[in-house]
C-alpha positions in Angstrom: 11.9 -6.4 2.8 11.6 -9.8 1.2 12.0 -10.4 -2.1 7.9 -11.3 -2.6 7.2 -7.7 -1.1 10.4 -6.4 -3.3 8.6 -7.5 -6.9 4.9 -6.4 -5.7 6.3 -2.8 -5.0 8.2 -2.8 -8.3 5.0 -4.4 -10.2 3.0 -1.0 -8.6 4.5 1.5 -9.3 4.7 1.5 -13.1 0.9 0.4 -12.3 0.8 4.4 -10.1 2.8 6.0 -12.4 0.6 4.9 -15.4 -2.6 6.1 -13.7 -1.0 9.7 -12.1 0.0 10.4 -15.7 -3.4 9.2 -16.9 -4.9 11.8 -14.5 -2.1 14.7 -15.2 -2.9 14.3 -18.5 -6.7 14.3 -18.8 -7.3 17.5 -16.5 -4.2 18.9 -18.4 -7.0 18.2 -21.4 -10.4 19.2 -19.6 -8.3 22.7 -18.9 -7.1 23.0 -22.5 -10.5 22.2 -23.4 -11.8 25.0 -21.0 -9.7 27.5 -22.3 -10.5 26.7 -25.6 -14.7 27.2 -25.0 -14.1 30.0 -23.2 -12.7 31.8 -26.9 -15.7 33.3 -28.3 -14.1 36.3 -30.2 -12.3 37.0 -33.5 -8.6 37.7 -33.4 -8.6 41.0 -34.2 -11.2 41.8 -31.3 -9.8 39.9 -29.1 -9.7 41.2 -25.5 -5.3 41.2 -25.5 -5.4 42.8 -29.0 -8.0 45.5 -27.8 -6.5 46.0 -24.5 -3.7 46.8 -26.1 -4.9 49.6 -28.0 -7.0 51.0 -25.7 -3.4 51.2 -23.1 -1.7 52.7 -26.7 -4.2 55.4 -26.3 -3.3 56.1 -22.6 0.0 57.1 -23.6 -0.8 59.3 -26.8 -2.1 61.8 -23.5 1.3 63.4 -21.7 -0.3 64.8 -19.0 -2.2 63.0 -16.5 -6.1 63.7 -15.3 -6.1 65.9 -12.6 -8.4 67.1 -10.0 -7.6 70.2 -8.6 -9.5 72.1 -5.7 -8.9 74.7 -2.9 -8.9 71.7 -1.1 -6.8 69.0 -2.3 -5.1 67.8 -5.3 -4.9 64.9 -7.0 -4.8 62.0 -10.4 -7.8 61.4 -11.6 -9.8 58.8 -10.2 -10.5 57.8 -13.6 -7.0 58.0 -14.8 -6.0 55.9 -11.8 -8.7 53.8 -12.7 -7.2 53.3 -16.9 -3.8 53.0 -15.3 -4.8 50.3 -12.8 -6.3 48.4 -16.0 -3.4 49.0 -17.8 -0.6 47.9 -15.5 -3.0 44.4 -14.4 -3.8 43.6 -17.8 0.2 44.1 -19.0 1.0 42.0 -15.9 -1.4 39.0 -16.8 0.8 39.1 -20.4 4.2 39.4 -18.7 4.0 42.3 -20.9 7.6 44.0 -19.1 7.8 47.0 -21.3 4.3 48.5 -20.5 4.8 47.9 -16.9 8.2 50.4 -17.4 6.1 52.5 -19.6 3.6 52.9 -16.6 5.9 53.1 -14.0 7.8 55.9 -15.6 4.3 57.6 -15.8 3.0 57.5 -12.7 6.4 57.8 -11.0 5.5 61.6 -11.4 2.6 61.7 -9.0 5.0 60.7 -6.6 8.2 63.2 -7.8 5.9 65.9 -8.4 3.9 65.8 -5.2 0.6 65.6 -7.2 -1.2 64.1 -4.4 -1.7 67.1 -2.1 -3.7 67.1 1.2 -5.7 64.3 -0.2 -8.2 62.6 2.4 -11.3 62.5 0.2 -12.7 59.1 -1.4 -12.0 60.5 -5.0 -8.8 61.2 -4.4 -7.5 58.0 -2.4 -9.0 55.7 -4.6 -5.8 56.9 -6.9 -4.0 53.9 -4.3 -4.8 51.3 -6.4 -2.4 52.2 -9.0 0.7 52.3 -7.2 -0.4 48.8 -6.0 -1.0 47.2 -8.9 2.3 48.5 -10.2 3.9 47.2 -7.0 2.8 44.0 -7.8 4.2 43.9 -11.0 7.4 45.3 -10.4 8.0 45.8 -6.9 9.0 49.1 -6.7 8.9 50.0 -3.0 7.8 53.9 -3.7 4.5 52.4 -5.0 3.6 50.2 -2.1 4.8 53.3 0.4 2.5 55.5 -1.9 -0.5 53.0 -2.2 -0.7 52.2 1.4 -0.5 55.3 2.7 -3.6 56.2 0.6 -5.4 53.1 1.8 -4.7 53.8 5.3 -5.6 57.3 5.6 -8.9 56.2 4.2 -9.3 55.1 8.3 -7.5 58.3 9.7 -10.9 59.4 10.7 -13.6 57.1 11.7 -17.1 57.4 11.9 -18.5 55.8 15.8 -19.5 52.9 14.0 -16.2 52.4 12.9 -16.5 53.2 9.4 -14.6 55.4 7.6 -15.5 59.3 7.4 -15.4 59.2 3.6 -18.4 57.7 3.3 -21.1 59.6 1.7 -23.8 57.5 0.4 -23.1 58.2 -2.9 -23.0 54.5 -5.1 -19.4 55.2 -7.2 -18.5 54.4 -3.3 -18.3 51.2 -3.7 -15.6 51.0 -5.9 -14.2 54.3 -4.5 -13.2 52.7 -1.5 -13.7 48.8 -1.4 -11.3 48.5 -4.7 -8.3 50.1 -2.1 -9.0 48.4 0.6 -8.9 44.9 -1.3 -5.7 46.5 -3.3 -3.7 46.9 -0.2 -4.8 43.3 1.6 -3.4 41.8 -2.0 0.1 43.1 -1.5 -0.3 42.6 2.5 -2.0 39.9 3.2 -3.6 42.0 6.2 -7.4 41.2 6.7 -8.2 44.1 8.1 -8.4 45.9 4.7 -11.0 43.4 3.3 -12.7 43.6 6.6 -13.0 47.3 5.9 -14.1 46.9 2.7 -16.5 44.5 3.5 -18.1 46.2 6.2 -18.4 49.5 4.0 -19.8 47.8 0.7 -22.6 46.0 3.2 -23.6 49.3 4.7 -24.0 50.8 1.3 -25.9 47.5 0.5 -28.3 48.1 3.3 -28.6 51.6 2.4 -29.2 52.0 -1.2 -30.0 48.7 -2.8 -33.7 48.8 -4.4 -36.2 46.1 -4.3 -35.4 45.3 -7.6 -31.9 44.5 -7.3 -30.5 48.1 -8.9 -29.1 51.6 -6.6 -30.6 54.5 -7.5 -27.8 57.7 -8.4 -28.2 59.0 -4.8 -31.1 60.6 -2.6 -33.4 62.7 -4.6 -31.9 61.1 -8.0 -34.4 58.1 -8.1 -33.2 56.7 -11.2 -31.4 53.7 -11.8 -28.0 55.7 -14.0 -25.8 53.4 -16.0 -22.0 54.3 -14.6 -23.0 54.6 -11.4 -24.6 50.9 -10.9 -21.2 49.8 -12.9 -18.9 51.6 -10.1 -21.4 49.0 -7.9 -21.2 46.2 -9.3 -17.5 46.1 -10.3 -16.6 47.0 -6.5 -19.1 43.7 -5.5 -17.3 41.9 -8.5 -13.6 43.0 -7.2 -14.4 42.6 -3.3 -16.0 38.9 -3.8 -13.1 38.2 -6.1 -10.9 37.7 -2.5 -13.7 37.9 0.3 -13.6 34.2 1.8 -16.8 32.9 2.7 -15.8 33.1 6.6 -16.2 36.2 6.5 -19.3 38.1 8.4 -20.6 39.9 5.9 -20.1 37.8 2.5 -23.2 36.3 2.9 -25.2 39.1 2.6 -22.7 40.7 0.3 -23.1 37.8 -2.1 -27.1 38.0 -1.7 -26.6 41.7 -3.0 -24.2 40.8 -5.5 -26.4 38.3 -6.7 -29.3 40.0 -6.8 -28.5 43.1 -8.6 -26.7 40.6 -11.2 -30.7 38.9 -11.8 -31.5 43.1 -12.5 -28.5 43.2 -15.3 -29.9 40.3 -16.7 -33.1 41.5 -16.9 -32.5 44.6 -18.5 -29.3 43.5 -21.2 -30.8 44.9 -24.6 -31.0 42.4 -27.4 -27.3 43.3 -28.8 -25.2 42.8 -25.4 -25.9 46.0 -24.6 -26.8 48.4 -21.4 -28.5 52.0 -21.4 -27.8 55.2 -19.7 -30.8 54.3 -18.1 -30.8 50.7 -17.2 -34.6 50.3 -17.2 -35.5 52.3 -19.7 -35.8 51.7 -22.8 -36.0 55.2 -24.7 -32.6 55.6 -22.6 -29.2 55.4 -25.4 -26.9 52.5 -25.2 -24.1 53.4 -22.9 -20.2 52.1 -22.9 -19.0 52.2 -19.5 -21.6 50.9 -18.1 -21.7 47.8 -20.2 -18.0 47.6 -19.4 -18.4 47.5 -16.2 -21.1 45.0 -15.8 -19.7 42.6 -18.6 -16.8 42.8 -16.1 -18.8 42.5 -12.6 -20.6 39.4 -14.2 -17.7 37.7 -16.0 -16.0 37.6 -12.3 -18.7 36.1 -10.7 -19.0 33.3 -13.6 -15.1 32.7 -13.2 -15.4 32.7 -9.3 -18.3 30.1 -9.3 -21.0 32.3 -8.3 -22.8 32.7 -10.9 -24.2 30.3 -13.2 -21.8 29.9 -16.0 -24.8 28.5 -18.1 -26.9 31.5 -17.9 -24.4 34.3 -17.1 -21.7 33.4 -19.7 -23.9 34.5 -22.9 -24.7 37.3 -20.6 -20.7 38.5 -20.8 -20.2 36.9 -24.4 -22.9 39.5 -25.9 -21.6 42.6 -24.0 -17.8 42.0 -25.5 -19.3 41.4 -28.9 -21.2 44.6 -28.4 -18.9 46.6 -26.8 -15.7 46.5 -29.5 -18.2 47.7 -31.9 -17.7 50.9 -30.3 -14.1 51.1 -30.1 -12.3 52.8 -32.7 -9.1 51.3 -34.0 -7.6 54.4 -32.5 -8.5 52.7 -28.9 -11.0 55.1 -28.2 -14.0 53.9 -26.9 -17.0 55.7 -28.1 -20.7 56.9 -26.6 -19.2 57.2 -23.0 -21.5 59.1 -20.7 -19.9 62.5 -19.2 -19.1 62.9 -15.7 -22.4 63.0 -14.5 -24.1 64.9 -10.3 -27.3 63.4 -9.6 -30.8 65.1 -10.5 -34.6 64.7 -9.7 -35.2 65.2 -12.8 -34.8 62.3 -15.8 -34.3 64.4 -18.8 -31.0 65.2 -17.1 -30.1 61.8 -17.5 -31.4 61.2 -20.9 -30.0 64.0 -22.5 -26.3 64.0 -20.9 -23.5 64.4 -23.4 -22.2 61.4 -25.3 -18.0 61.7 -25.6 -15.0 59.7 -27.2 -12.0 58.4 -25.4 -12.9 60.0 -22.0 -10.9 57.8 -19.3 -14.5 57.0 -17.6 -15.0 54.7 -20.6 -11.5 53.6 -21.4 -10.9 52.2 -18.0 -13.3 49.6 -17.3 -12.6 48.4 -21.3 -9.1 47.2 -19.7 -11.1 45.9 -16.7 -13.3 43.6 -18.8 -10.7 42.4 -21.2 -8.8 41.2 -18.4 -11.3 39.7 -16.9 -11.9 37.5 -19.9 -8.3 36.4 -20.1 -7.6 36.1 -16.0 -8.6 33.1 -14.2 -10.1 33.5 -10.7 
């Protein structure tokens, strides 16, 4: 190198580092910036200082939700569900201590055996627990324990190749596409979110409505709260990894999509959803609006929905939503487990509880949603 070409090098790169620092700095700023817009809450209901005492209240209870059957035994889908919230909402906060806490719970269902003769889509579901807590602390008995759940969802196929659990019934979509995309996050195997995605689009052909909403099951043509939330938070959770190569996002996305228009539709004035999405004598229901404030805050984050008319969408269902949390963590005016009717006073008249995990688990869903970034 001369010594003309020597100086011009040295005269450009102070000239490259000024502008790489220029650039660091200002998206360094636009993110700050970002972060800072996103904050629409008051410290004390803040979605980290709610989480947390909605996960307090999961360990005031010693003994874990059980199902129990002639046929099979196992957790709770719904405390699997509160734990899986729990342990990913801990992780996001490096938050070490709960992750021991919940490890040292749920190291039980493995000790104890509480998982017995399990191959029913309420009872594998529980697989997403031990995977989350895998991920945080990589514990090998929880990824042995999660995977084996997710896999003997396929032990027994269907000839079109889906799994036998499937049922028809909408809390499906979570029940089975949330394990699938649980155990393709800790194994990077596509064939778990090609399962998923090939079960959530035959429930989409199936039992989507004109209007966007799923209706509780055949014979039960009404549009129930909880049960359009296990929907939409499985869409939410499957699109939050489903890469746009895949064969059935596009038609997963146009159901997503479209059942997120419906929400919007029906959101009452306060941030609000009912019992009975579109009806309006119907009581204002917590899960549900859990879920959805979590289904649509996703798709905002992930770019698919427009942040501009979806973000007030999510803003007004957490503003909404604390007001029915107690400062014990429980959450409040939670529908009770719920079969499917033909006949609407059913609906309208189920029983209204505190603190029942249905309603403290999608809570922890949505206040990590609001804190994660997709």
């Amino acid at each position: 190198m001369n010594p003309k070409q020597l100086l011009n090098n040295i005269k450009v790169v102070p000239l490259y580092l000024l502008v790489i620092s220029f650039l660091i700095g200002f998206f360094s700023c636009k993110k700050s910036d970002l972060f800072k817009n996103d904050i629409f809450w008051t410290e004390e209901n803040s979605p980290q200082v709610i989480g947390n005492i909605v996960i307090d209240d999961l360990f005031t209870r010693t003994d874990l939700m059980m199902y129990v059957t002639s046929f099979w035994t196992s957790v709770h889908y719904a405390e699997a569900c509160s734990g899986f919230g729990a342990a990913r909402l801990a992780g996001l906060s490096n938050d070490s201590e709960t992750i021991n806490r919940l490890s040292v719970r749920y190291t039980k269902a493995i000790e104890d055996s509480l998982v017995k003769d399990a191959n029913h889509v309420d009872a594998n579901v529980y697989g997403i627990l031990p995977l989350e807590l895998y991920m945080q602390n990589e514990e090998e008995k929880f990824l042995q324990q999660g995977l084996e759940l997710a896999d003997g969802q396929w032990e027994d196929t269907l000839p079109n190749g889906l799994t036998s659990q499937v049922r028809y019934w909408i809390d499906d979509v979570w029940m089975i596409g949330s394990l699938q995309v649980q155990a393709y996050r800790v194994t990077g195997n596509e064939i778990y979110l090609e399962r998923a995605a090939m079960v959530t689009d035959s429930y989409l052909q199936e039992l989507q409505q004109p209007n966007g909403l799923f209706h509780h099951g055949e014979n039960a043509p009404f549009f129930w709260g909880r049960g359009n939330g296990w929907v939409a938070a499985g869409l939410a959770e499957l699109l939050s990894e489903l890469p746009d190569s895949n064969r059935y996002y596009s038609s997963i996305l146009e159901g997503y999509k479209k059942m997120m228009d419906a929400l919007l539709t029906y959101q009452a004035e306060d941030g609000m959803w009912r019992q009975l999405i579109d009806k309006e004598e119907s009581w204002k229901e917590t899960s549900s609006t859990a879920m959805f404030g979590y289904a649509i805050t996703v798709g905002v984050k992930k770019g698919i929905l427009s942040k501009t008319t979806f973000t007030p969408v999510y803003q007004r269902a957490w503003k909404a939503l604390v007001k029915y949390i107690g400062e014990d963590g429980k959450v409040t005016k939670v529908c009770v487990g719920t079969g499917k009717s033909d006949d609407i006073d059913y609906y309208l008249n189920r029983p209204r509880t505190t603190g029942d995990l249905h309603g403290q688990a999608p809570v922890l869903w949505f206040a990590y949603s609001l804190l994660a970034r997709y």
